[in-house]
ROBA-422671 format. One record per residue (C-alpha): residue number from 0; x, y, z. Coordinates in steps of 0.1 Angstrom, whole numbers. Each point is the difference from the previous one (the first is absolute). Layout:
ATOM seq     x     y     z
ATOM NUM     X     Y     Z
...
//
This chain:
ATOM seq     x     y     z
ATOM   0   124  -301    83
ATOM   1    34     2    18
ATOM   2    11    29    13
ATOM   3    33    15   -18
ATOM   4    28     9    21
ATOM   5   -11    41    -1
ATOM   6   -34    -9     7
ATOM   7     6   -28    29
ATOM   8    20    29    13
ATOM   9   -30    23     5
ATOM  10   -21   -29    10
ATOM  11    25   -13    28
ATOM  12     8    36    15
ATOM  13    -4     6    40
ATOM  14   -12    28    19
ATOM  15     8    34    -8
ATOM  16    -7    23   -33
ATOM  17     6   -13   -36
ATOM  18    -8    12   -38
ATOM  19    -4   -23   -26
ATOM  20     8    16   -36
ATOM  21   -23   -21   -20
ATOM  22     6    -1   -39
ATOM  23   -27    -7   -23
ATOM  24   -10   -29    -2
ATOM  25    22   -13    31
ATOM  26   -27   -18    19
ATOM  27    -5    31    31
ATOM  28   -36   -19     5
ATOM  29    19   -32     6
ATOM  30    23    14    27
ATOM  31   -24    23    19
ATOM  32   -23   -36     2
ATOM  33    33   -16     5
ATOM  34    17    21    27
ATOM  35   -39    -1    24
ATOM  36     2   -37    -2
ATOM  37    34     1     7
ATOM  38   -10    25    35
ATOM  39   -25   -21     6
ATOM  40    13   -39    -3
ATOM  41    32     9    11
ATOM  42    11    27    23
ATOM  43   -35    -6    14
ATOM  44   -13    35    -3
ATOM  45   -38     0     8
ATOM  46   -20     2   -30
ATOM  47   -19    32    18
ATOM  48    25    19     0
ATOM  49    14    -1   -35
ATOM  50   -20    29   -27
ATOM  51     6     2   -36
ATOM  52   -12    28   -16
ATOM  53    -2     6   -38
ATOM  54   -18    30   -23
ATOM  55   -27   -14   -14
ATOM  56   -24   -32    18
ATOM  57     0   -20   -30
ATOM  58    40    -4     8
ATOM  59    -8    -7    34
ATOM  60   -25   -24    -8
ATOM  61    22   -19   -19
ATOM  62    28     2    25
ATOM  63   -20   -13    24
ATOM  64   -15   -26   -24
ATOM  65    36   -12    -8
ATOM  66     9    -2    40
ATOM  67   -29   -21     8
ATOM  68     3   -25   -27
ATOM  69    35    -8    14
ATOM  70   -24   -11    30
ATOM  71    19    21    30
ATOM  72   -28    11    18
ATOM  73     0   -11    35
ATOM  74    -8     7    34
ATOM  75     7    38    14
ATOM  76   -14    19   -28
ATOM  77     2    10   -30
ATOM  78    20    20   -20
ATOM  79   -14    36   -13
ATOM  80     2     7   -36
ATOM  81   -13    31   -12
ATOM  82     2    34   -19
ATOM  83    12    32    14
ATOM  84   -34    11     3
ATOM  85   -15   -28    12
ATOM  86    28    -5    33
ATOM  87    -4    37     8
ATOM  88   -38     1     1
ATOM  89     2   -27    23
ATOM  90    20    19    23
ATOM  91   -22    29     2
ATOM  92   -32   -22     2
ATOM  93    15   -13    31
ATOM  94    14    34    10
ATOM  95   -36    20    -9
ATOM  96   -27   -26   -11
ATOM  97     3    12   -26
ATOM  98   -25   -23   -31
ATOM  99    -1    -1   -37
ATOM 100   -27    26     4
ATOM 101    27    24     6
ATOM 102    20    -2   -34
ATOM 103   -10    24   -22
ATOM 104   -15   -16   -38
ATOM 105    17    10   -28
ATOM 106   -27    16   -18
ATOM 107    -8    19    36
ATOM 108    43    13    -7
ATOM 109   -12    14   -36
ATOM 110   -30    13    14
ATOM 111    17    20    30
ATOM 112    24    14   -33
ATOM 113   -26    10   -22
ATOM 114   -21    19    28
ATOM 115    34    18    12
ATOM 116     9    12   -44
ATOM 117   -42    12     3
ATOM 118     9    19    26
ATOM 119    28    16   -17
ATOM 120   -20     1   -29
ATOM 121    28   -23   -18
ATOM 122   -10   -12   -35
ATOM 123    23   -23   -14
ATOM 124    -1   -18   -37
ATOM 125    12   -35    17
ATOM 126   -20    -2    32
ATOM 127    11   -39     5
ATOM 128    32     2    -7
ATOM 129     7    35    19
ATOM 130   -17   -13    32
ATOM 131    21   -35    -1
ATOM 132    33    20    -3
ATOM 133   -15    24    32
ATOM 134    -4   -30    19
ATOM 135    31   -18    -7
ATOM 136    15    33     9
ATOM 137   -17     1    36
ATOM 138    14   -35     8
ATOM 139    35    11   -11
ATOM 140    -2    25    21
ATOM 141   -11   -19    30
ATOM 142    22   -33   -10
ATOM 143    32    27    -5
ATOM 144    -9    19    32
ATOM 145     5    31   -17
ATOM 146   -13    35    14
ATOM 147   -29    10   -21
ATOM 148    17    33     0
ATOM 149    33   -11   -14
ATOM 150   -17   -18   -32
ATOM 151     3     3   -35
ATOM 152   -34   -14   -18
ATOM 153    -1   -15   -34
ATOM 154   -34     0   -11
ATOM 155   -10    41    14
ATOM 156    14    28    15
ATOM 157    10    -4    34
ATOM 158   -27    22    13
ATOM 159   -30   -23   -17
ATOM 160    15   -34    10
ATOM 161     6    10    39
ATOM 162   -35    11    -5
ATOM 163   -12   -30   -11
ATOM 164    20   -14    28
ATOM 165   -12    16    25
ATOM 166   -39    -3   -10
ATOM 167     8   -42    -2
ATOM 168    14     1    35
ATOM 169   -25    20    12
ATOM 170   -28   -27   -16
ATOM 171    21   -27    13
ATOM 172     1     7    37
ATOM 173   -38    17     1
ATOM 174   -11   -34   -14
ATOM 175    24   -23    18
ATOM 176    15   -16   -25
ATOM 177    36   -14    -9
ATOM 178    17    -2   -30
ATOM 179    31   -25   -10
ATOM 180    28    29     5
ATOM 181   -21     8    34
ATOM 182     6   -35    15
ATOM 183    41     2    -7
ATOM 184    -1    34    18
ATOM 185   -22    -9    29
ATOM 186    25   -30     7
ATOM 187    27    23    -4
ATOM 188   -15    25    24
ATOM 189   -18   -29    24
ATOM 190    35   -14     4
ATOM 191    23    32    13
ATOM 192   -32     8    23
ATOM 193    -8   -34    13
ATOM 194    34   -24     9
ATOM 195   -22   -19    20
ATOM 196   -20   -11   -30
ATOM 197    35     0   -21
ATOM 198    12   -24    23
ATOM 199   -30   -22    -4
ATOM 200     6    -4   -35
ATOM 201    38    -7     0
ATOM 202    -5   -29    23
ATOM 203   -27    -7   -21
ATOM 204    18    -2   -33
ATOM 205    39   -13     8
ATOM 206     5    -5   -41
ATOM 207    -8    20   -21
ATOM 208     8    -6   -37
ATOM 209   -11    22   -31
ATOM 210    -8    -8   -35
ATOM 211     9    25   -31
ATOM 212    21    25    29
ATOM 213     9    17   -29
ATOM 214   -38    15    -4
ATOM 215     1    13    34
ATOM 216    -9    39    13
ATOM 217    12    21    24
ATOM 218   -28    -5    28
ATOM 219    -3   -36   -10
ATOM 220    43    -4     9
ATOM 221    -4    22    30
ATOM 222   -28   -22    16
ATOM 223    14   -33    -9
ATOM 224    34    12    19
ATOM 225   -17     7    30
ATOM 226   -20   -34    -4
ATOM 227    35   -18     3
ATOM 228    16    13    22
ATOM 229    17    -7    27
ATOM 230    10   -37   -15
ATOM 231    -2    18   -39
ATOM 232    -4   -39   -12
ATOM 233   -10    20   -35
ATOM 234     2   -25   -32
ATOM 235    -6    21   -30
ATOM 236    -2   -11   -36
ATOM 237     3    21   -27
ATOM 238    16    15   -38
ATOM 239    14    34     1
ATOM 240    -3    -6   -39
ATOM 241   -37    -9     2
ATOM 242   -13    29    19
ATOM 243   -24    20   -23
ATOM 244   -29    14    20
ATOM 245    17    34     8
ATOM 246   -32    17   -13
ATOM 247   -20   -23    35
ATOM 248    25    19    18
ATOM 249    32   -33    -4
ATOM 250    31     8    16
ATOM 251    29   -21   -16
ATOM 252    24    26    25
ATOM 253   -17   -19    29
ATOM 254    12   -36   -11
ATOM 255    39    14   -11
ATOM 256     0    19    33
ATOM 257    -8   -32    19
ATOM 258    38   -12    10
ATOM 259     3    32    12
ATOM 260   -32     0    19
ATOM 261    12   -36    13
ATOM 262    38    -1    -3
ATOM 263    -3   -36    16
ATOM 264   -22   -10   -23
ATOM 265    12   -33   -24
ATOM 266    -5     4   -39
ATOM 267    -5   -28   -22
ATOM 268    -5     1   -39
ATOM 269   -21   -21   -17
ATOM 270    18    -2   -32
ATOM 271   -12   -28   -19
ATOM 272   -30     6   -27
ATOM 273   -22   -30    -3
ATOM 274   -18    22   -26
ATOM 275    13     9   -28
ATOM 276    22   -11   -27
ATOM 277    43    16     6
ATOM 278   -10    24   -32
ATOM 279   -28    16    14
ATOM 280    14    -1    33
ATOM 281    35    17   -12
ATOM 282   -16    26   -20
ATOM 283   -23     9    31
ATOM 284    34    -1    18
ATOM 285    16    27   -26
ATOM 286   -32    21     4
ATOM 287    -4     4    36
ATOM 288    39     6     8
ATOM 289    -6    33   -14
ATOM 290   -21    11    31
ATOM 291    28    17    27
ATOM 292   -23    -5    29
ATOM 293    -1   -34     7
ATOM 294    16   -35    18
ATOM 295    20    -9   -28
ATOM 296    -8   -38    -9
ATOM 297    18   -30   -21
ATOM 298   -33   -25   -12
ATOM 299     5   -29   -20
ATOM 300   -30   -23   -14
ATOM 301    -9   -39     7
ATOM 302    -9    -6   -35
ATOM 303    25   -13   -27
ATOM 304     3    25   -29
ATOM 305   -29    16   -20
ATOM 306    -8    24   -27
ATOM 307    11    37    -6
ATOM 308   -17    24    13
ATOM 309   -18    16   -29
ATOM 310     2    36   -10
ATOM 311   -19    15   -29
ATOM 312    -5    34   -16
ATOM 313   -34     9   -19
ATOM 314   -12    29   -20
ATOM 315   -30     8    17
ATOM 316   -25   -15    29
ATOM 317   -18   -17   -28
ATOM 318    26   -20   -11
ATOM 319    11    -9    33
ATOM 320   -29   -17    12
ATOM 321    -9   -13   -33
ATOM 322    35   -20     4
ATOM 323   -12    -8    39
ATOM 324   -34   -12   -12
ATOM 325    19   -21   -30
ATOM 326    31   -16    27
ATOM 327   -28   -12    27
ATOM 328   -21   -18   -21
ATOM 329    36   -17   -13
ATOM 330     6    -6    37
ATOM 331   -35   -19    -2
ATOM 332     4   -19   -25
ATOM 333    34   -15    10
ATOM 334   -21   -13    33
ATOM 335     1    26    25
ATOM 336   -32    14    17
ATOM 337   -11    36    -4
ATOM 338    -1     3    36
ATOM 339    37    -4    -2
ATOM 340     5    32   -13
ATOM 341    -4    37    12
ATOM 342     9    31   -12
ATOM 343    10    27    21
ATOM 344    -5    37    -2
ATOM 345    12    33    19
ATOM 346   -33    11     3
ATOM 347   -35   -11    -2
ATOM 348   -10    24   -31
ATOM 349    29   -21   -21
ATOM 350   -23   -28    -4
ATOM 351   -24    16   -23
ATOM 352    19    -8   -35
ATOM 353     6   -35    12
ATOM 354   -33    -8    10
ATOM 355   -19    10   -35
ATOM 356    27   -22   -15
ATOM 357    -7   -32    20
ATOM 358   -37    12    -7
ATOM 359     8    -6   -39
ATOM 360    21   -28     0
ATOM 361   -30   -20    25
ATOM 362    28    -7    26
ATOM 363   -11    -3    36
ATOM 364    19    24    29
ATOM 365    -9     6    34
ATOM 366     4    36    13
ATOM 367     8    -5    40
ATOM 368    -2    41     4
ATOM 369   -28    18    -6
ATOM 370     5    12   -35
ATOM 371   -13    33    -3
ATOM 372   -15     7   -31
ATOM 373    11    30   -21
ATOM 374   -30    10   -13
ATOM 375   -16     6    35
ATOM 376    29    27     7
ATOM 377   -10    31     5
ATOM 378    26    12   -24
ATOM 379   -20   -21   -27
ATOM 380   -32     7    10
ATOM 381     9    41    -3
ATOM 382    10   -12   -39
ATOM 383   -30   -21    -3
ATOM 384   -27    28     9
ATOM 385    19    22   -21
ATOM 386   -10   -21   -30
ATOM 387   -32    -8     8
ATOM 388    -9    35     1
ATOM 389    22     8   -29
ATOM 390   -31   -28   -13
ATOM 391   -29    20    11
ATOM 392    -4   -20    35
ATOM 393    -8    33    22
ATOM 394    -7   -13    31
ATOM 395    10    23    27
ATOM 396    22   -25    21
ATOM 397    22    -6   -32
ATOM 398     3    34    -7
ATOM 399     7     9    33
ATOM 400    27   -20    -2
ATOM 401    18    19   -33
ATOM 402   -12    32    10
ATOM 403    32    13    18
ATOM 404    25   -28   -10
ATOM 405    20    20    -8
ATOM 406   -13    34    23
ATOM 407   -26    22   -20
ATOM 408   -13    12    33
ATOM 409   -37    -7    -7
ATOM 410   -24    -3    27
ATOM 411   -19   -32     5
ATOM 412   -32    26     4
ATOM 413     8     6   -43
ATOM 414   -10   -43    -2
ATOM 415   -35     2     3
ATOM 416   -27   -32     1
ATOM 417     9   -37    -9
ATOM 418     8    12   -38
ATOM 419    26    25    -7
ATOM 420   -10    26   -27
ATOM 421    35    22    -9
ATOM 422   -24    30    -4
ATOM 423   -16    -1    28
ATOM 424    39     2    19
ATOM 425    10    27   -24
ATOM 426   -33    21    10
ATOM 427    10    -7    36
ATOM 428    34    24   -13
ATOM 429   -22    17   -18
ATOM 430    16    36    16
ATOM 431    34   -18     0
ATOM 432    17    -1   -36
ATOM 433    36   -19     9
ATOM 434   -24   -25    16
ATOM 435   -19    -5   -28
ATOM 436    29    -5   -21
ATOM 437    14   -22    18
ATOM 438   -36   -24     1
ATOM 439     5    -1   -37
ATOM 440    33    -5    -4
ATOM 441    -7   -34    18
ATOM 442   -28     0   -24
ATOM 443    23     1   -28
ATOM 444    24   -25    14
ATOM 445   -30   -25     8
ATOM 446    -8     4   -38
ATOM 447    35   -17    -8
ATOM 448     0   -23    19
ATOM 449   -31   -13    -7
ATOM 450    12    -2   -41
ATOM 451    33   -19    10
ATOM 452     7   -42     5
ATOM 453     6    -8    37
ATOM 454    41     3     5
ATOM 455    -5    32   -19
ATOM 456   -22    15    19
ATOM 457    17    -7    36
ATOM 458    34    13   -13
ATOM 459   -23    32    -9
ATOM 460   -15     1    34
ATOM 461    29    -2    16
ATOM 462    20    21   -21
ATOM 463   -23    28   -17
ATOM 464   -21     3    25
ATOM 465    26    -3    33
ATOM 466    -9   -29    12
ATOM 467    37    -9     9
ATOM 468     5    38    16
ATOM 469   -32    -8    23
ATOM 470    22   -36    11
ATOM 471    29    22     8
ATOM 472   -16    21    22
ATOM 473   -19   -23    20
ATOM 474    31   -23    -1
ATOM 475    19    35    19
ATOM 476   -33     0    28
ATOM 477     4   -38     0
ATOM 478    38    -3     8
ATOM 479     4   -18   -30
ATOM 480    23     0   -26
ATOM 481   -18     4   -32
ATOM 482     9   -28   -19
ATOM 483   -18   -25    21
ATOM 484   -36    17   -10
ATOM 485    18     5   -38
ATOM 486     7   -38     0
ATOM 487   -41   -11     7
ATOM 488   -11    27   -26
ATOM 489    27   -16   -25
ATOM 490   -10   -35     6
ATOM 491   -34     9    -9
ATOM 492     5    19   -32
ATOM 493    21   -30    -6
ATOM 494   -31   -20     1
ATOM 495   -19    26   -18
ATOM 496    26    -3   -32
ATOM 497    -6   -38    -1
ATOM 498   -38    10   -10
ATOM 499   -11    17   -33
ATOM 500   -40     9    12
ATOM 501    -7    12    37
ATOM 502   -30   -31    -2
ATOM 503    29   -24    -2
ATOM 504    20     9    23
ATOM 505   -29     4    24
ATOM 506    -5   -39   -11
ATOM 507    32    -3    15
ATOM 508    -3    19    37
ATOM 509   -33   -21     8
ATOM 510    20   -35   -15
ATOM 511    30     8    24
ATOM 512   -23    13    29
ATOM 513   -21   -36    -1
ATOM 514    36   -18    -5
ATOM 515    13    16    35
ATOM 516   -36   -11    16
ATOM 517     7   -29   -15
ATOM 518    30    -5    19
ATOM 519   -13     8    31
ATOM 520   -21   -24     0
ATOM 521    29   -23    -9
ATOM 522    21    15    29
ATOM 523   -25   -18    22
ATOM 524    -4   -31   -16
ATOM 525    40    -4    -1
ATOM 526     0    -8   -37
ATOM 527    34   -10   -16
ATOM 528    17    27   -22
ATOM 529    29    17    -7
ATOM 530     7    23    29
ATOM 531     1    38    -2
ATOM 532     9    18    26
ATOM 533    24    30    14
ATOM 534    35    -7    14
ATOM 535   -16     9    38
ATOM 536   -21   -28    -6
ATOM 537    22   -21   -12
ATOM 538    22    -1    27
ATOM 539    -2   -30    23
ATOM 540   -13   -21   -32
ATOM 541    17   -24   -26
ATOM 542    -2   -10   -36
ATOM 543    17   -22   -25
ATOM 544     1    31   -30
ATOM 545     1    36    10
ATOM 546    -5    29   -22
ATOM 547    10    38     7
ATOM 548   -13    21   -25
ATOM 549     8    38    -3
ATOM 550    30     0    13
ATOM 551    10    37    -7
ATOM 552    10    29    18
ATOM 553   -32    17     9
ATOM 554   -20   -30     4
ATOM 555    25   -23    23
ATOM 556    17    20    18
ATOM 557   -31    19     6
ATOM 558    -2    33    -8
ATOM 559   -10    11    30
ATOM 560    34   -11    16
ATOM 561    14    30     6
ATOM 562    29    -5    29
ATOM 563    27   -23    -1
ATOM 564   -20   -22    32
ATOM 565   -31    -2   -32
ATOM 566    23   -13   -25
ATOM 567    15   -27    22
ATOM 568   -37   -11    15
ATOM 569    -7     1   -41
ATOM 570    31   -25    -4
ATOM 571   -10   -25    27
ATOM 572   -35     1   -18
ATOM 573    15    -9   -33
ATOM 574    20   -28    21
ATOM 575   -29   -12    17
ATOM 576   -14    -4   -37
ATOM 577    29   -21   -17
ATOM 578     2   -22    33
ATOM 579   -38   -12    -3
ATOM 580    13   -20   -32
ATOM 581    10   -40     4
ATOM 582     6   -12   -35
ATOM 583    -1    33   -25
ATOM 584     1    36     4
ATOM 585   -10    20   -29
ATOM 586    11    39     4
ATOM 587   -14    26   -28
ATOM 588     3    35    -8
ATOM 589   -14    24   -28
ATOM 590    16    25   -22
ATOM 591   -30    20    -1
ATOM 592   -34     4    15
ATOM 593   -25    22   -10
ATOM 594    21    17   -25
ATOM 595    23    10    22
ATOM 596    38   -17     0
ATOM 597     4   -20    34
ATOM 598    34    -6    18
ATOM 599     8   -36    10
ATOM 600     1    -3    38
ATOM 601    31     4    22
ATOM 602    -9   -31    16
ATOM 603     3   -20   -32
ATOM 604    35    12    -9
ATOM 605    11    -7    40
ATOM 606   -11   -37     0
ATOM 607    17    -6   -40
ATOM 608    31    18    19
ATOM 609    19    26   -17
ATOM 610     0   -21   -34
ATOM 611   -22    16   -29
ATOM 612   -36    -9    -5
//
């Protein structure tokens, strides 16, 4: 393909810094493969000493794939194309011999976690998930370069996760090991200490260029400046607009502050969308000009005229992806594959409605993330057990796990042997009356719930009993706002409603567990199906129809975006979304869902402009 004026412009550039705002769809891949043959065949740089770095190997695989078909390599070397990680463990295998032996396995990470909350005697209802978000938080820290001292935590208090902290640095350096966020800093450090060895690798790597700059961390920047200097022949490639990994510890600041990190640098916009269609690309357009921090951009699309974008309001979930379900097999039958199509969501947990649809209507889909299934939550587990002991199922694991959800304060001594009997707990209180009382007040609400259909009895649970009052309070120790715990229990009394006897709806947990095995199994094989996926995953990807579901406030943006920085990340999401579309872009949104009325999203009314819906 020939290069377009903007694009022969990055391609063709000298020595010295640039920044490439790439748009969506605008061909970056093209001109990073483009501008190394370009060093190479004509100003005669030595293949050696040109690195391209990217975040993830499977875009430096094909980077380099792309670069060698064009048939360039030659005598002197050969170009390095890597990952962050990848470059920088290189650097300190050389510096420290250090070997692969030496970074730390992830299930060695969770381990070093759990052992630190035993020894604070931590016990938390989401062990996974709690230990993920401790983790990610360490490598913020260490990516950010922020004193330990002087941060905030989101998933503790500050005195459990510096804890934590310390007990998986402590595990770390007894054992020898590295971790991702230990590499960046042990450049970083490496670096200022050794100029010698900094030297080395400037006259090692003369060009350096960087894929998806917009991505970038703190550590990661700070490193890579040193790397260029003194020549600073940096060629960086990236979309302000695009940059949606804040939570990995992104900095979009890094890639707006760069003209003023490199006031010499040249700027070149790729403006041209070889994407999409002009409708979706001038809605997308409408949407992301609302974001105040940002390189404001002008794109225009390749591709002769289209369709509208489509916008469509629902009364409830059910009817929305009934109409989904209904509008892809139409797709179908006009001629176009189901692997075609995707359908985006905010969030991982918004697939679940979508997927026992498809299930019904015997139309095949592809889940590229791991969908988790509902049903394995421990929120629904906790709802679970409560009904199967409401049915006389007394086994002491399940009614340890009602027991004090919400507190009763009853000692684990009270649950003795594999069978519970209520008397024998209530002669354990036999000298304590309110205790007593409180054993058969469960024993009374137990007796409801076992006389009640399935939606019923949740709602009871989590109302009568204080199911939703226990949520809230762990929610508070959590850091959470409520409504993210009130949402799962929702979703699955919404499930529960659809069934009239607890046996069918049983039926239907074990039909939709052996569906999502199903599609693991799939996942491997590569089988062709509509794809469902969330908006991170998305990004980087490409379809011919697109559909965004749920979009209301609450759902996207998040509510978890709190700050004006979170709602702006949340737009670029959203943006990300509508630009993966070619041909069609379907946008929904629901008046209601699970009985409660739902607000259309901001984002919606921003890309229509200020007209009505």
């Amino acid at each position: 393909m020939p290069f377009n004026e903007a694009q022969s412009q990055a391609v063709c550039h000298g020595k010295g810094p640039m920044m490439v705002l790439a748009g969506p769809g605008s061909g970056k891949t093209t001109v990073i493969v483009g501008r190394v043959k370009h060093l190479v065949e004509t100003l005669k740089v030595n293949p050696a000493n040109i690195l391209v770095i990217t975040f993830t190997r499977a875009a430096a695989r094909e980077m380099e794939e792309r670069y060698l078909a064009l048939g360039q390599e030659n005598g002197g070397g050969r170009v390095s194309f890597g990952t962050f990680h990848s470059v920088f463990f290189r650097i300190l295998k050389l510096a420290y011999q250090y070997g692969g032996d030496n970074i730390v396995k992830e299930d060695q990470k969770v381990q070093f976690i759990r052992e630190g909350m035993e020894k604070l005697k931590l016990d938390v209802e989401d062990e996974g998930e709690f230990i993920r978000g401790v983790l990610g938080e360490i490598g913020a820290v260490k990516g950010e370069m922020i004193p330990l001292d002087h941060y905030y935590a989101k998933n503790c208090s500050e005195e459990i996760f510096k804890a934590l902290y310390q007990g998986y640095e402590e595990r770390m350096r007894r054992l020898k090991l590295l971790d991702f966020d230990d590499m960046l800093v042990m450049c970083y450090q490496l670096f200022r200490e050794r100029k010698d060895i900094l030297s080395a690798w400037q006259r090692k790597y003369r060009y350096i260029l960087i894929d998806e700059f917009q991505d970038i961390n703190r550590i990661q920047y700070e490193v890579i400046r040193m790397m260029a200097l003194p020549e600073n022949n940096l060629f960086v490639v990236g979309d302000d607009d695009q940059s949606i990994y804040r939570f990995r510890g992104a900095k979009p600041e890094l890639m707006l502050g760069f003209p003023k990190d490199y006031p010499e640098a040249k700027q070149v916009l790729l403006d041209v969308n070889y994407r999409s269609t002009p409708q979706i690309v001038y809605r997308a357009g409408l949407l992301i000009e609302q974001n105040k921090t940002r390189f404001p951009k002008a794109l225009r699309a390749q591709k002769g005229p289209g369709k509208p974008v489509v916008t469509r309001v629902f009364p409830d979930g059910g009817a929305e992806v009934a109409a989904i379900c209904g509008e892809l097999r139409d797709y179908r039958q006009a001629g176009m594959a189901y692997g075609e199509m995707a359908v985006l969501f905010r969030t991982n947990q918004g697939a679940r409605l979508l997927v026992e649809k498809l299930m019904e209507y015997n139309i095949p889909f592809q889940i590229r993330d791991m969908l988790p299934n509902i049903y394995d939550h421990w929120i629904a587990k906790n709802l679970l057990d409560y009904i199967m002991v409401a049915r006389g199922h007394m086994e002491r694991a399940r009614v340890l796990s009602v027991i004090n959800r919400p507190k009763r304060y009853i000692s684990r001594d009270a649950l003795e042997g594999r069978e519970v009997s209520w008397e024998r707990v209530k002669s354990f209180y036999q000298d304590k009356g309110w205790m007593v009382e409180r054993i058969e007040e469960l024993q009374y609400h137990l007796k409801q719930i076992g006389g009640m259909p399935p939606g019923a009895a949740v709602n009871y649970i989590r109302k009568a009993v204080g199911y939703n009052e226990y949520l809230a309070e762990y929610a508070k120790f959590r850091r959470m706002k409520p409504e993210e715990l009130l949402e799962t229990a929702d979703q699955i009394q919404e499930s529960a409603m659809e069934h009239r006897t607890f046996e069918g709806w049983f039926s239907h947990i074990e039909a939709y567990r052996e569906q999502l095995k199903e599609q693991a199994k799939d996942r491997e094989k590569k089988k062709e199906g509509v794809a469902l996926m969330t908006m991170h995953s998305a990004k980087g990807l490409e379809f011919k129809v697109v559909y965004l579901p749920d979009a209301n406030e609450g759902a996207t943006p998040h509510h978890k975006a709190f700050l004006e920085a979170d709602m702006e990340e949340e737009r670029r999401m959203f943006y990300v979304a509508m630009t993966r579309a070619k041909e069609r872009l379907h946008v929904y949104y629901v008046k209601e869902r699970y009985h409660k009325k739902q607000e259309v999203s901001r984002f919606v009314r921003e890309y229509l402009g200020r007209g009505k819906l």
